[in-house]
N, C-alpha and C positions, 0 to 999 in steps of 0.2 A: 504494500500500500504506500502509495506516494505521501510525501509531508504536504501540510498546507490544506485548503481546499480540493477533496480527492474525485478528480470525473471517473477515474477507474479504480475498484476498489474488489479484492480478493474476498471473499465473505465469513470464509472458514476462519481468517484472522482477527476478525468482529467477535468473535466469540467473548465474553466475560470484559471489554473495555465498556468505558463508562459512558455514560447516556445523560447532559447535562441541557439546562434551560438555558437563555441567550444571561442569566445572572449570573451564570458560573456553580447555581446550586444543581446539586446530583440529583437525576430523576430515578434513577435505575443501573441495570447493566446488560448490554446486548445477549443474549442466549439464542438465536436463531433471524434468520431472514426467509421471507414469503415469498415463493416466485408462482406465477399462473404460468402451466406449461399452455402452447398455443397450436395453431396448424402449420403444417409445412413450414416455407421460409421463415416466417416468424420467431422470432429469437422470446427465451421465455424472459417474462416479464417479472423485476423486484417490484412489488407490490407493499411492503412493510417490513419492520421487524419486530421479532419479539423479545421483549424487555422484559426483566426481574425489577419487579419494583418492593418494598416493604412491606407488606411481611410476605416472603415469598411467593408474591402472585405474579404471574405471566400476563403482560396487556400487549396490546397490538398496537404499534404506533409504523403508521402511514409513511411513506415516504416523502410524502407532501409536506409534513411537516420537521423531515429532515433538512435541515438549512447548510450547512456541514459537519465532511467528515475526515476530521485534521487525524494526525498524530497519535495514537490514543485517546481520541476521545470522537463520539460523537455528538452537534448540535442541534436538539426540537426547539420548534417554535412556536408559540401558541397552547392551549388547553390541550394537554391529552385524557385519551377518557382511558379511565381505571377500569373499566369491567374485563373480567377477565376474559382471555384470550380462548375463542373456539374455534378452529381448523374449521375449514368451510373444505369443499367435496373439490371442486375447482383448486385449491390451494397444494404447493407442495415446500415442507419444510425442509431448507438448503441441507443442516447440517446430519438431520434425523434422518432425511429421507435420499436425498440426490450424492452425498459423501459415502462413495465405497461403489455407489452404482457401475454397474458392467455399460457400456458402450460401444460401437462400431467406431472403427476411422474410418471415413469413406472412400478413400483413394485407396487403402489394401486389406481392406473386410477384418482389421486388425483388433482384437477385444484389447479395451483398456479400461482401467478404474481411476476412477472421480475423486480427485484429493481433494478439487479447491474449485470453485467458483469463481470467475469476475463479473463482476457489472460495470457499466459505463454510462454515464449521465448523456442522454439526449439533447438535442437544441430544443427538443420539445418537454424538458424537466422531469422526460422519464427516464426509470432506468431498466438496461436489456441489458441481458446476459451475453457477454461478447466473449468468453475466451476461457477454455475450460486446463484447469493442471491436473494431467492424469499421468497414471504410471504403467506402462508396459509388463505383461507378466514376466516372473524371471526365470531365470534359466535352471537352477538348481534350488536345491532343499532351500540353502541358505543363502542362496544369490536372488536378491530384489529387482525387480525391472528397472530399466531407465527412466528416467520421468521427464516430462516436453509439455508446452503451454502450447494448446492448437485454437484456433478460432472454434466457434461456434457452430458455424455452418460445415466443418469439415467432419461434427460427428453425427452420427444416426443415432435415434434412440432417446433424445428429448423431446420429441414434437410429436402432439396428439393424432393418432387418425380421426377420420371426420365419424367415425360409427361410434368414440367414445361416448360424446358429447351432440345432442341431434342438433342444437343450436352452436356451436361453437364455431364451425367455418364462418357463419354471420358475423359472429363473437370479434371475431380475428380482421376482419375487416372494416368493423366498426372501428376497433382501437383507436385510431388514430386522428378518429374526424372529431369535429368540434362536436359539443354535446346539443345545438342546437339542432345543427344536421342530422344525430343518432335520434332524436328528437322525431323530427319530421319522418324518419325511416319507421319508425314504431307504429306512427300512427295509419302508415300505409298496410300494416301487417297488419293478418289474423289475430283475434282476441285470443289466442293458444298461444301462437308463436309469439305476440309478443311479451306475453307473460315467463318464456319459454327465456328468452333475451334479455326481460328485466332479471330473470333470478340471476343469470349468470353472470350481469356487470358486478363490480364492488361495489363497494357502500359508496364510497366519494363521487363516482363516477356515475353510479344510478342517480346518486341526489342530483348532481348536476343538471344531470338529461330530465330529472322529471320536474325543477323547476322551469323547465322549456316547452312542457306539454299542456293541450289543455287540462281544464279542471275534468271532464268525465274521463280523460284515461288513466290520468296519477291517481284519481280514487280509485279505478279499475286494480292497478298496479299495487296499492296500499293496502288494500280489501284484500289482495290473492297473496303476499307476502306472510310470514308467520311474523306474530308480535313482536321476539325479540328483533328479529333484521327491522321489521319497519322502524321500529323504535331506533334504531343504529343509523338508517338513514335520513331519518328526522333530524337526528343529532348531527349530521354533516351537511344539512341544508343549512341555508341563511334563515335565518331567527324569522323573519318577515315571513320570507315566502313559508316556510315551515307552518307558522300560526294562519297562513291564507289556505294552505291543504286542509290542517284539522279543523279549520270550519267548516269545509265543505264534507269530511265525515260524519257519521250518526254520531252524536255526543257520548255513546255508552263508548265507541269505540276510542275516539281522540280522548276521553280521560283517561281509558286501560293503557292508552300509548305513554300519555303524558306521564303517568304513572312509572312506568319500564326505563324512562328515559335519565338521564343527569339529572341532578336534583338544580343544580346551574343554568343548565338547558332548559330543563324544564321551566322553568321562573321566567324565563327571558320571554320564551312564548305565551306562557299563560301572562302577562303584562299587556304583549301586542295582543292579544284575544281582547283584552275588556276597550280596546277601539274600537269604532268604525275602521271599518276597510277604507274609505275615501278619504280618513282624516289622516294626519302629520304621524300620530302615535300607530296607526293603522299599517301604513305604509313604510316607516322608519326600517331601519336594521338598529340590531341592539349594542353590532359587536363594529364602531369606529374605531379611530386611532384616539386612544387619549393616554396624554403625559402629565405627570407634576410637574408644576412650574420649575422645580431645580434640574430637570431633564433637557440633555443637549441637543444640539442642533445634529450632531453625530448618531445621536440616540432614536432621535424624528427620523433619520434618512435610513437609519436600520429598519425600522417598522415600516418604513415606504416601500423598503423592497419585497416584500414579502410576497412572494407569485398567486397567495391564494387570495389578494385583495385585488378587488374590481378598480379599475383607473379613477374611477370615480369616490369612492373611498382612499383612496392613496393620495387625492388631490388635496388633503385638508387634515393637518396633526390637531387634535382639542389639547385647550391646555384648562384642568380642572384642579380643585385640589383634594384632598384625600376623600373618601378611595376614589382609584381609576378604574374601576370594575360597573360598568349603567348598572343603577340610576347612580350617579357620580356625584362625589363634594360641590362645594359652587363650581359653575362655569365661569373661567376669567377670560377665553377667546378663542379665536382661530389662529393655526399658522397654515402658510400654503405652501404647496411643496419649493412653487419656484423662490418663493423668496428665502426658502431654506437654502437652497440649491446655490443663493449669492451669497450667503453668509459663511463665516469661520468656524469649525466642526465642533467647536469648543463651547459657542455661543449660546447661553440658557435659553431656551424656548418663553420663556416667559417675557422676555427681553422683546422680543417679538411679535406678541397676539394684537390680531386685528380686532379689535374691540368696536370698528364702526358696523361688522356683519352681525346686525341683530339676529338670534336665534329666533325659531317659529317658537310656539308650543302644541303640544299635541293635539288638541282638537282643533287644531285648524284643519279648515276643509280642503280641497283640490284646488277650486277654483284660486283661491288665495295663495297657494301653494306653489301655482304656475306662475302667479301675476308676481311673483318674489323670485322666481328663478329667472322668467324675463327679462324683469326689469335690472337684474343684477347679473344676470350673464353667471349664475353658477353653473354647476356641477354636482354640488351638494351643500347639504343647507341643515345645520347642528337643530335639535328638538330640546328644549327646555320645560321642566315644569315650574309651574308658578314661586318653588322658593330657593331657584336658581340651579335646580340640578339637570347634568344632561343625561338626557334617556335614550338618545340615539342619535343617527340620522338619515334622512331623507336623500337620497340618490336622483339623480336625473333618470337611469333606465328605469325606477321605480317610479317617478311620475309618467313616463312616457307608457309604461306598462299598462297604467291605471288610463290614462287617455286613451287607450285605444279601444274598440269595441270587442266584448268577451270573445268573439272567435276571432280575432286578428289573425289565431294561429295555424287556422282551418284555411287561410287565403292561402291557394297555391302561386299566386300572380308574384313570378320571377321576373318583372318587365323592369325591376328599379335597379337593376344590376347584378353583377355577376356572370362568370363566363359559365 
């Protein structure tokens, strides 16, 4: 494994180093990595790892929320969730399961075994298995094979047939498109096959797609799901859209989810639940960027990079005072990314808040909502309640959402662009 930030990384070596938050405190200790084997060409996919956390419980932590993986240590970002860790049918464990495995060499039908795993980061923030360390059988009692780093594509014996899995070729083809686009593919499929397609995305990756669909097929989707997964990908949707699904469930069912789900998670959505849908609070997300005032301008630009925030949240640091957890300490202001971007990385953010971007408050309607992004040319627009705490905020794809008419998503009319 390389020092530094690692795009290529051996997995078998991951075993027992430490699992820290961007504060330097220890989360855990890595104990295995997840790959989803795939069809043909397709290289299999790291999908998470599995972490020891206190008191010896296994949890599953996303690669999404791996930020780096330096020297002995790995960095999460963000909330990870504690429930412990359950092997999914699709899933194979690196070190339990693929270390020691028999495989082909393809160029001389040659069997060798599986020492060590690589992955390599994507320009698309995934990571595939590129390059496998196996050992040749040896020669006598006491003579070991030679051992060689081959590419991935040069051995047989990792890649699914399509009769494993009856939805997995789709599977394999999907990967890589935007979730919007897997989106609109779903809705063109059978009520079988696409339930067929929902079970075998991930969690992150379902939630994504099924914030992209209309309302009658993500109830479809949520209804055919068993509680705990639905509940797991509740908890990887945005707080918003998440509280817009469970209204549109039968209530016995959205309280048993709410119920199954983070006690954190939970709270965030049953908050948005007691709005209107058209209001400030209705529409908001729960999870912005917010700093203490004695947080730096270095500190803002780390939390900007994070790949799993929308441009639109990334465009705007809160600067609150204790806690930074919605509903937050008072609000003292906004910082915005660009004027982060001219300042000295040292620079307290408080030094900086825009105090002239009055916050909404939650029961503000739509209409008022537009006439404030308008007229001020945002992006996003901070939610305040009446004794100065901030409870979220309001996104532009989130008003634009709400403007448009309930089947926008049902328009197949491609005439505004695109090849």
């Amino acid at each position: 494994m390389t020092t530094g930030a690692a795009t290529r990384v051996f997995l078998a070596r991951l075993a027992g180093i430490g699992v820290f938050d961007p504060n330097g405190d220890q989360v855990g200790k890595v104990r295995d990595g997840i790959v989803v084997l795939r069809i043909g060409a397709n290289p299999p996919r790291l999908t998470g790892l599995v972490v020891e956390v206190q008191p010896r419980r296994r949890i599953f932590v996303p690669m999404t929320k791996v930020t780096a993986i330096d020297a002995g240590q790995v960095i999460v970002t963000g909330a990870v969730n504690l429930r412990r860790f359950e092997q999914r049918a699709n899933e194979t464990l690196v070190t339990a399961e693929l270390l020691d495995r028999t495989v082909d060499l393809r160029e001389t039908g040659e069997q060798v075994s599986i020492l060590d795993v690589a992955v390599e980061k994507s320009q698309s923030r995934d990571w595939f298995v590129s390059q496998l360390f196996v050992r040749k059988p040896g020669g006598g009692l006491r003579r070991r094979g030679a051992t060689l780093v081959v590419d991935w594509e040069d051995v047989a014996g990792l890649s699914l047939p399509i009769a494993d899995q009856p939805a997995e070729q789709l599977l394999a083809r999907l990967d890589t498109m935007r979730a919007a686009d897997v989106a609109h593919i779903l809705q063109e499929l059978p009520a079988k096959r696409r339930l067929e397609v929902a079970r075998g995305l991930e969690d992150e990756r379902l939630a994504d797609v099924i914030e992209e669909l209309p309302d009658d097929e993500r109830v479809e989707i949520m209804q055919a799901l068993e509680a705990e997964r639905a509940a797991d990908v509740l908890e990887e949707m945005d707080p918003d859209d998440a509280a817009d699904l469970l209204s549109e469930l039968p209530p016995d069912q959205a309280a048993d989810l709410l119920q199954r789900m983070e006690p954190d998670d939970a709270e965030d959505i049953r908050r948005l639940l007691s709005y209107d849908d058209f209001s400030a609070g209705g529409m908001m997300t729960t999870e912005p960027i917010v700093l203490p005032p004695d947080a730096t301008v270095a500190d803002a630009l780390a939390r900007i990079r994070n790949p799993e925030l929308s441009p639109a949240l990334a465009s705007q640091v809160y600067v609150t005072r204790s806690p930074t957890e919605t509903p937050t300490g008072r609000y003292l202001g906004a910082c915005h990314f660009q004027q982060l971007l001219r300042e000295p990385p040292g620079t307290l953010v408080s030094a900086l808040v825009d105090t002239n971007l009055l916050p909404i408050g939650p029961e503000a309607p739509l209409d008022v909502i537009t006439r404030y992004f308008a007229t001020y040319n945002l992006v996003a627009l901070p939610v305040v309640d009446a004794n100065g705490h901030l409870l979220g905020a309001v996104t532009i794809d989130d008003v634009i959402d709400h403007m448009l008419p309930e089947d926008w998503r049902d328009n197949d009319d491609d005439s505004a662009g695109g090849a």
